[in-house]
C-alpha positions as CSV (number, residue, x, y, z in Angstrom):
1,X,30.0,112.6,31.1
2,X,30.2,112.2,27.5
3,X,29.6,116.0,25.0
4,X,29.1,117.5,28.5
5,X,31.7,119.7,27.4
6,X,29.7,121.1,24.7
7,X,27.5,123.0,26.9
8,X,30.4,125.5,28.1
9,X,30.4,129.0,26.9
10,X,32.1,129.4,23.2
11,X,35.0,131.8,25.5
12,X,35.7,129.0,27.6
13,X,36.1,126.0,24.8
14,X,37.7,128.6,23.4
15,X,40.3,129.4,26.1
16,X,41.0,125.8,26.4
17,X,41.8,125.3,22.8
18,X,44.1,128.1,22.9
19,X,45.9,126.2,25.7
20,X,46.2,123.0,23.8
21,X,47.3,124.6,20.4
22,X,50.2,126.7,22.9
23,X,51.1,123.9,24.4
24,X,50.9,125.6,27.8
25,X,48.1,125.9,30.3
26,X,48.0,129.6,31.2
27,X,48.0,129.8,34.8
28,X,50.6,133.1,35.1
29,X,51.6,136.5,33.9
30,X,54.4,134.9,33.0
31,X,52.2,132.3,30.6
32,X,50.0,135.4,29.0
33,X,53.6,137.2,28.1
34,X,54.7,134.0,26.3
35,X,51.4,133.4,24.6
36,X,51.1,137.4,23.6
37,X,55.0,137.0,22.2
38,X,53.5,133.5,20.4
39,X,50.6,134.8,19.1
40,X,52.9,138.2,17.7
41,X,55.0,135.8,15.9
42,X,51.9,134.0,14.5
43,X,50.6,136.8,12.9
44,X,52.0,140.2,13.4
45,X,49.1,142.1,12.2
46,X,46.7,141.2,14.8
47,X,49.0,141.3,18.3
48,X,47.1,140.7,21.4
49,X,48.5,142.6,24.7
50,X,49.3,140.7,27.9
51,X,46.6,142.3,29.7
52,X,44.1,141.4,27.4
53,X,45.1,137.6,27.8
54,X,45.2,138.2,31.8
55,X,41.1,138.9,31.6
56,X,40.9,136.1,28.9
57,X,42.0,133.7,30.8
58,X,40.7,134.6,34.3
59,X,43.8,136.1,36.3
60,X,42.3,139.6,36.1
61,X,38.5,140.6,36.5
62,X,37.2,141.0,33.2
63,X,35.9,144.8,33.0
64,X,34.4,144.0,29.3
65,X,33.4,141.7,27.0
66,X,36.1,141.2,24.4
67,X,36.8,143.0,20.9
68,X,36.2,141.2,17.6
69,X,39.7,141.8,16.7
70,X,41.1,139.7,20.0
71,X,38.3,136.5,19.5
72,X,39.4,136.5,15.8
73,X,43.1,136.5,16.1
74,X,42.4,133.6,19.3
75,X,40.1,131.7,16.6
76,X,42.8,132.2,14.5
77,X,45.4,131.0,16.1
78,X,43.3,127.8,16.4
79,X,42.5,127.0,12.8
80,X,39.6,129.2,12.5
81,X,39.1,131.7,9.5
82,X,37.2,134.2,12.7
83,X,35.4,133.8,15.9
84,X,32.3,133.5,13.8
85,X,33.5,130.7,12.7
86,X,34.8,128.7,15.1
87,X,31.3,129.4,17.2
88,X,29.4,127.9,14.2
89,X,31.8,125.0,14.3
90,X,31.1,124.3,17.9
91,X,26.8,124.9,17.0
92,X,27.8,122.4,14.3
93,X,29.4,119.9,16.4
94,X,26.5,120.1,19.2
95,X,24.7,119.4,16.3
96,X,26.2,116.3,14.9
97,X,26.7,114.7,18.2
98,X,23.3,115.2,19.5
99,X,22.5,113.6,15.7
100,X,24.9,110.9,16.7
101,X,23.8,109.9,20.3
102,X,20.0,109.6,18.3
103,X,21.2,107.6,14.9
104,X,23.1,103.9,14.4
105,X,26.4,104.1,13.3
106,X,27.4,104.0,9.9
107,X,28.2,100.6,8.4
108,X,31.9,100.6,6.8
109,X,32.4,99.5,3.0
110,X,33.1,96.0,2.9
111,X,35.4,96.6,-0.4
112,X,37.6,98.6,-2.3
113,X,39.1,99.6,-5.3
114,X,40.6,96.8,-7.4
115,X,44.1,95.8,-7.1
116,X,45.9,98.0,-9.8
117,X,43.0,100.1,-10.4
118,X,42.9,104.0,-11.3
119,X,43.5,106.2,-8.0
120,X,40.2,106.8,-6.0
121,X,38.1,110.1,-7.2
122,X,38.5,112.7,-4.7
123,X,35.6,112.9,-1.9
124,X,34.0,116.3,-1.5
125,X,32.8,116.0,1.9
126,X,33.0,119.5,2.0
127,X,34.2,122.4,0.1
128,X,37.8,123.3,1.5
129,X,39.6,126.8,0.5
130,X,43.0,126.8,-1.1
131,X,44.4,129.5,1.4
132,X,45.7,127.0,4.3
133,X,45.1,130.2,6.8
134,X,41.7,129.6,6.7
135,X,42.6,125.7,7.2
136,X,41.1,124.1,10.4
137,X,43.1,121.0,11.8
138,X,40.3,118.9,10.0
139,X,40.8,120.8,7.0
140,X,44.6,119.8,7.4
141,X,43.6,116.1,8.2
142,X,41.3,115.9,5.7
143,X,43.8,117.1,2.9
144,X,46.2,114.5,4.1
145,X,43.3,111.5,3.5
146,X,42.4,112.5,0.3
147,X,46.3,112.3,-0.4
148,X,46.2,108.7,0.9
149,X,43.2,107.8,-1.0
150,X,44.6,109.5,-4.6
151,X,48.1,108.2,-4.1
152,X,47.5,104.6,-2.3
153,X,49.0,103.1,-5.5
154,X,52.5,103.2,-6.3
155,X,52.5,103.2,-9.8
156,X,50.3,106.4,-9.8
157,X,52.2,108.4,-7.6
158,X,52.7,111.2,-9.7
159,X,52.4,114.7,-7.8
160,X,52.1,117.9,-9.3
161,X,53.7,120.8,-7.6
162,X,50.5,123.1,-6.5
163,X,49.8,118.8,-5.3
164,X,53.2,119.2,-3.8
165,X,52.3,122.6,-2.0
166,X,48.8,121.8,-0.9
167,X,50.4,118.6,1.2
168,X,53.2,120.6,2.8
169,X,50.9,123.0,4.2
170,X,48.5,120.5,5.6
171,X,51.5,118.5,7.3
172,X,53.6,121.9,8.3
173,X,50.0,122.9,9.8
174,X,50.0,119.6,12.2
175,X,53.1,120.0,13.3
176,X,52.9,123.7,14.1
177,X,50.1,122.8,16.2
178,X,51.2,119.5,17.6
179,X,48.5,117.7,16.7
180,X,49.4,115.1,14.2
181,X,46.9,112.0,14.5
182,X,48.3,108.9,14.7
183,X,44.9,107.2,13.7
184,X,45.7,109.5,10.0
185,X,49.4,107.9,10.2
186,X,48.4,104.4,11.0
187,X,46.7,105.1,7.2
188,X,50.2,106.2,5.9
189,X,52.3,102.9,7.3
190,X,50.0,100.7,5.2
191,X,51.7,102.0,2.1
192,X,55.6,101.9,2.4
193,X,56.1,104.4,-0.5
194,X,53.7,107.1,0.7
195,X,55.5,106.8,4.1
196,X,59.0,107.0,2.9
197,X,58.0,110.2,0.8
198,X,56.4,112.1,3.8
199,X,58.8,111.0,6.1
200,X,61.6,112.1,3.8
201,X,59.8,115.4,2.4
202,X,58.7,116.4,6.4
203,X,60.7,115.2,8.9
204,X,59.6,115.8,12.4
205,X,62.2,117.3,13.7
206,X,60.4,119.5,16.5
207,X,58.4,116.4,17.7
208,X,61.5,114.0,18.3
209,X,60.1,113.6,22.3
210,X,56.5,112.8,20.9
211,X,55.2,111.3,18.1
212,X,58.2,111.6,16.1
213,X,59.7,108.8,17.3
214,X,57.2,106.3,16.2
215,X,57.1,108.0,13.0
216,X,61.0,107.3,12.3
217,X,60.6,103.6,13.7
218,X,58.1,103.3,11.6
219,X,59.8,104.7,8.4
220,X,63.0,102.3,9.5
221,X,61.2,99.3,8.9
222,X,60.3,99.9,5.6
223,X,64.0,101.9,4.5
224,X,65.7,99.5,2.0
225,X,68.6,101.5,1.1
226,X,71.9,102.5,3.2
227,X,71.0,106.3,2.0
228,X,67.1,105.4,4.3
229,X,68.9,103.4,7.2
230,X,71.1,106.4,7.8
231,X,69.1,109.4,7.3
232,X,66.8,107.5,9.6
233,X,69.1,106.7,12.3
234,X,70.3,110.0,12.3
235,X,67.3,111.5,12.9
236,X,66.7,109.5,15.9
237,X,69.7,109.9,17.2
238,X,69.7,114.0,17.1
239,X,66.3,113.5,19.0
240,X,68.4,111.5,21.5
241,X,70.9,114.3,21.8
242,X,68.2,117.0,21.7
243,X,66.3,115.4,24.5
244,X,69.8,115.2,26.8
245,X,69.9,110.8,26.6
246,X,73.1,109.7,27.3
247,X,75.9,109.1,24.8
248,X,75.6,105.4,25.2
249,X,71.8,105.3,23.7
250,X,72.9,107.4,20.5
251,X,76.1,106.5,19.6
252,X,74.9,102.8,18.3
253,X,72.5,104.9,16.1
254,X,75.8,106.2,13.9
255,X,77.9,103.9,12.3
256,X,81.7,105.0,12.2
257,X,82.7,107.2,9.2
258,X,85.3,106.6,6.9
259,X,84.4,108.1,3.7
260,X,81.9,110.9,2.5
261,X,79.8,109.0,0.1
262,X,78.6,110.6,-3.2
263,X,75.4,108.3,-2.7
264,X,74.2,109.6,0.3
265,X,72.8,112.9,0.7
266,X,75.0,115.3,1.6
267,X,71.7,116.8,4.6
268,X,72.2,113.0,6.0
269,X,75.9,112.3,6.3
270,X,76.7,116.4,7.7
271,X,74.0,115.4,10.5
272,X,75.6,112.4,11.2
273,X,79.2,113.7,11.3
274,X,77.7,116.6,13.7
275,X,76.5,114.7,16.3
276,X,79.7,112.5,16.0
277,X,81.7,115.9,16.5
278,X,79.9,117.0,19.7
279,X,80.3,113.5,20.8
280,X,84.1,114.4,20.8
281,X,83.9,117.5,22.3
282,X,82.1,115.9,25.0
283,X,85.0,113.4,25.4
284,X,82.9,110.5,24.2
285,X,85.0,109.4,21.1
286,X,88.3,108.8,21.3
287,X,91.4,111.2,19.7
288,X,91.8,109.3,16.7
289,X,87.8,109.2,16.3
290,X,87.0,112.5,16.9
291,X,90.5,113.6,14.6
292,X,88.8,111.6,11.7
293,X,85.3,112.8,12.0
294,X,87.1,116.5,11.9
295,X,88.6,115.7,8.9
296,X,86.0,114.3,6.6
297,X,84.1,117.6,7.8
298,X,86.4,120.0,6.4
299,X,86.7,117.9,3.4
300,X,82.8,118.1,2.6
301,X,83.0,122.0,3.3
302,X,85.7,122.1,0.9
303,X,84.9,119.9,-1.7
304,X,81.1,119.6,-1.3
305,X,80.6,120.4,-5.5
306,X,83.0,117.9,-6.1
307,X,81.9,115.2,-3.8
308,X,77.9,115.2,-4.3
309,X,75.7,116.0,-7.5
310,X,75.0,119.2,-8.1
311,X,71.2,119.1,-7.3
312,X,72.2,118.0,-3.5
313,X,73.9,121.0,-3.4
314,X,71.5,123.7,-4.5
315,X,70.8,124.6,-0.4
316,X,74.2,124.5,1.2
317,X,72.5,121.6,2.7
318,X,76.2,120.3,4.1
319,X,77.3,123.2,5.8
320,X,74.2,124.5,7.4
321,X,73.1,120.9,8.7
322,X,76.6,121.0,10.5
323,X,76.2,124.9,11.8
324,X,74.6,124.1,15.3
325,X,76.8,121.4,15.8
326,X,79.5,122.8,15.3
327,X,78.8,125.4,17.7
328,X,77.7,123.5,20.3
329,X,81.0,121.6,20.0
330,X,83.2,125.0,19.7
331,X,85.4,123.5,17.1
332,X,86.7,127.0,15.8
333,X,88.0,125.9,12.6
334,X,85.0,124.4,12.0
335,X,82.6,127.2,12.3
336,X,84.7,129.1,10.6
337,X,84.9,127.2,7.7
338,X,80.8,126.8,7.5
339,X,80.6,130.2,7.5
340,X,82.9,131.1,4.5
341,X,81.0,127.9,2.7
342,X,77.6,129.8,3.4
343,X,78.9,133.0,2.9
344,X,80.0,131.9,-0.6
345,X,76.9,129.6,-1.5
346,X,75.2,133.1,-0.9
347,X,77.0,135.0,-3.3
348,X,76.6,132.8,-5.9
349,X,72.6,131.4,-5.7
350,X,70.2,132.6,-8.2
351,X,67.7,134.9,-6.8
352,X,65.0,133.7,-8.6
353,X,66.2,130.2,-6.7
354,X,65.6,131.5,-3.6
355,X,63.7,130.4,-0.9
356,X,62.4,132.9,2.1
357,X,62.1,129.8,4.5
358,X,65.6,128.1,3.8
359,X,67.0,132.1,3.7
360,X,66.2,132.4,7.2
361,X,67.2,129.4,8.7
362,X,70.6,129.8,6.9
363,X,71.1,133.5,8.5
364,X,70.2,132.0,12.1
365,X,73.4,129.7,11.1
366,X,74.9,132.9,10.2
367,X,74.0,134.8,12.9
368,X,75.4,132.3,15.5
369,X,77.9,131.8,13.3
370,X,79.3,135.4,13.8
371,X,78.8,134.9,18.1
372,X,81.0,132.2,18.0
373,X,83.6,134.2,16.0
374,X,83.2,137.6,17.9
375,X,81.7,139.5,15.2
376,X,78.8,140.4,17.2
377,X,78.3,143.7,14.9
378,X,77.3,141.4,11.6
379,X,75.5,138.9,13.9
380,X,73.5,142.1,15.1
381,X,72.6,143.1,11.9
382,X,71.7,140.3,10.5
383,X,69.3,139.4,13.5
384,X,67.6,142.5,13.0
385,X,66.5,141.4,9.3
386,X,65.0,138.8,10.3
387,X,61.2,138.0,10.2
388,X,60.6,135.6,12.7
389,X,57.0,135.7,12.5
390,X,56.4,134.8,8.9
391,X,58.7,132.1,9.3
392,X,57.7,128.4,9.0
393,X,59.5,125.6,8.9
394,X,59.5,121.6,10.2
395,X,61.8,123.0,13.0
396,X,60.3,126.2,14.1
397,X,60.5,125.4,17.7
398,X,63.8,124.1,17.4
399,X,65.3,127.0,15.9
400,X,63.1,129.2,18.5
401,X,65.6,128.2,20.9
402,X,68.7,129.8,19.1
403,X,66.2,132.3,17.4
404,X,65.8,133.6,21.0
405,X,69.0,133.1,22.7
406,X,70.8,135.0,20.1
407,X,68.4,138.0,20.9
408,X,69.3,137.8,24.2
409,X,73.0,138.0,23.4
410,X,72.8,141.3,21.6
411,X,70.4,142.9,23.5
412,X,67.9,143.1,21.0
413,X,64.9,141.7,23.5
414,X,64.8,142.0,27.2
415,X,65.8,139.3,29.4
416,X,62.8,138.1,31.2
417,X,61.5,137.8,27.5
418,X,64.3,136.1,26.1
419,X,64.1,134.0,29.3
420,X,60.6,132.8,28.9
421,X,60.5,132.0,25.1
422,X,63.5,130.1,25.4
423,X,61.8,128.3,27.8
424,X,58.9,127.7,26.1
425,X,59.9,126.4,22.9
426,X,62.3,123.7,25.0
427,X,58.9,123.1,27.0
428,X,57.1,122.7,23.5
429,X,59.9,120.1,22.0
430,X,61.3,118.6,25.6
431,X,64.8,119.3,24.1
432,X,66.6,119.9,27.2
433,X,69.3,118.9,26.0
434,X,69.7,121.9,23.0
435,X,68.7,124.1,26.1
436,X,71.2,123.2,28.1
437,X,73.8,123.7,25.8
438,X,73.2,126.5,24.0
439,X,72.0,128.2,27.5
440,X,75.6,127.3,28.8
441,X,77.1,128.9,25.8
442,X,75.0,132.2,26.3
443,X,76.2,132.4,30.1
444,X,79.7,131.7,29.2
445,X,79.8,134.4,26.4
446,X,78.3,136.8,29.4
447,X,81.2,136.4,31.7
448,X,83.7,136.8,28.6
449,X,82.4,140.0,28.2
């Protein structure tokens, strides 16, 4: 029955949100030990114990009713500022629809701004904070609309950077919780620049088995430039390869190499030529392919300040786009050779240039870098800087997987735990594929030892 849902207690809606923000429907022990690890890494400051979650979510008898602290950091963990908040959202919603089932619907404007005309004044439907903690997935969709409105014409698409920021962390906020709307992105494909830029900026590479797709097809329709039609084809085809399709659905994707090209991002053509280099590993090229592919490889690593401007190379973008690849295709040389390149684009960054998110996804390259070389001490050490739960990026769930597995491999978290978050971010993505490989690598690297 229609808003019958509205009539459950706030826990319950509550619980249920929780489940659809996790991704998982907590049925197990084994669920609430995931979730508790998830909600750890979404904010370390307010951890919530697995048998707290166990009487949340009805496995246990609840003995009490639950602490302010625990309903905040749930809330939280939803979009909500605090539990106080998110239950006046759900009065407010009982509200509106009740208002709803009693009132006509709106009438939509029959026009719009002139061709050509000034960008659209920004709607204040309601006062939204700056902190995007406090964002809501509304507030999130909401910022994204008013970006469409400001933005809808070309020649006025002139961001600012605190413009830049307040977009990235409405986007990185839909895809951390899955729940990008493709009625907001049906909005962006009417305007072909707006959807190369957020493509381009934010691709979505955790949400290749979902909506990602569409979003790439999309933005492939529009691409005009070979530097477009290949960053875009590479994209899908990683999905494909993440997912475990078989070689004969990706390979079309790539076109044969036969040059670096100073034209083409350096990110673009070092994701290309990695997925062509597992594809020989896997026996899927040919000698002369795979030898070829190899080649232009260790040239880019080599000659990467040479080859592309200098602005393409201001994050190592070449050799840590290639790092997982080159792993999973245990190409020795290789690896080793992205590792000195990091290792030296390190040494000489400016710190004032640096960036905490692109820091730690370069010293997960690192880390696994050193596992594949046998220098499990540095990997070690480096693992235990890093702070996974403050990390963000548009492949959090992705890198979870190697995040994870690398604990596992140096003993730094137990097991079942490893186990189970491993499983749960391939559960989150449906990258089976990344699972399997890197899950063969772990168990292989066990019987070594």
């Amino acid at each position: 029955m229609p808003h019958s849902h509205l009539t459950q207690d706030p826990i319950v809606l509550l619980a249920k949100a929780v489940c659809k923000s996790a991704g998982i429907e907590v049925t197990c022990t084994r669920d609430c030990e995931v979730l508790s690890e998830e909600l750890r890494s979404f904010d370390g400051r307010f951890p919530v114990s697995v048998s707290t979650l166990r009487r949340f979510f009805g496995l246990i008898p609840r003995k009490s009713n639950f602490s302010t602290n625990t309903l905040n950091t749930l809330a939280r963990y939803i979009g909500y500022p605090s539990y106080r908040n998110w239950e006046a959202s759900i009065a407010t919603t009982r509200q509106k629809e009740e208002f709803d089932k009693a009132a006509p619907p709106p009438k939509e404007p029959t026009d719009g701004p002139a061709n050509g005309s000034l960008p659209p004044p920004i709607r204040e439907e309601r006062a939204l904070t700056d902190n995007p903690s406090h964002w809501s997935d509304e507030d999130a969709k909401q910022r994204v609309e008013r970006f469409i409105d400001r933005f809808a014409n070309p020649d006025h698409f002139h961001l600012t950077a605190q413009e830049f920021a307040r977009l990235k962390a409405a986007v990185f906020m839909m895809y951390e919780r899955g729940s990008f709307d493709m009625k907001l992105w049906l909005k962006f494909i009417e305007h072909d620049h707006l959807l190369r830029f957020v493509v381009e900026q934010f691709p979505p590479l955790d949400f290749m088995n979902s909506f990602g797709k569409n979003m790439m097809t999309s933005y492939l329709k529009v691409s005009s430039t070979p530097s477009e039609t290949s960053f875009g084809r590479g994209v899908l085809a990683a999905g494909l390869v993440a997912k475990d399709a078989p070689w004969e659905e990706v390979l079309p994707l790539l076109s044969e190499p036969s040059a670096l090209n100073p034209s083409i991002h350096p990110l673009v053509q070092s994701r290309n030529l990695g997925i062509l280099l597992l594809a020989g590993s896997e026996g899927v090229l040919s000698e002369h392919q795979t030898s070829q592919v190899r080649q232009l490889v260790l040239d880019g690593l080599d000659r990467e300040d040479e080859i592309w401007p200098r602005w393409s190379n201001q994050n190592c973008y070449f050799a840590f786009n290639l790092a997982d690849w080159a792993v999973l295709s245990g190409d020795r040389e290789v690896v080793a050779a992205i590792n000195e390149n990091i290792q030296k684009f390190r040494d000489r960054i400016d710190w004032y240039r640096r960036e905490v998110g692109m820091d730690t996804l370069l010293t997960i390259r690192e880390i696994w870098n050193h596992l594949f070389l046998g220098e499990k001490t540095q990997a070690k050490i480096l693992a235990q800087q890093i702070q996974w739960d403050q990390f963000h990026s548009m492949e959090t769930r992705t890198l979870g997987l190697w995040y994870h597995s690398a604990l596992w491999m140096l003993g730094l978290a137990r097991t079942e735990v490893s186990k189970a978050n491993i499983h749960h971010c391939a559960s989150l993505t449906g990258y089976r594929g990344f699972e399997r490989r890197i899950l063969s690598y772990v168990h292989a690297s066990f019987l070594q030892d």
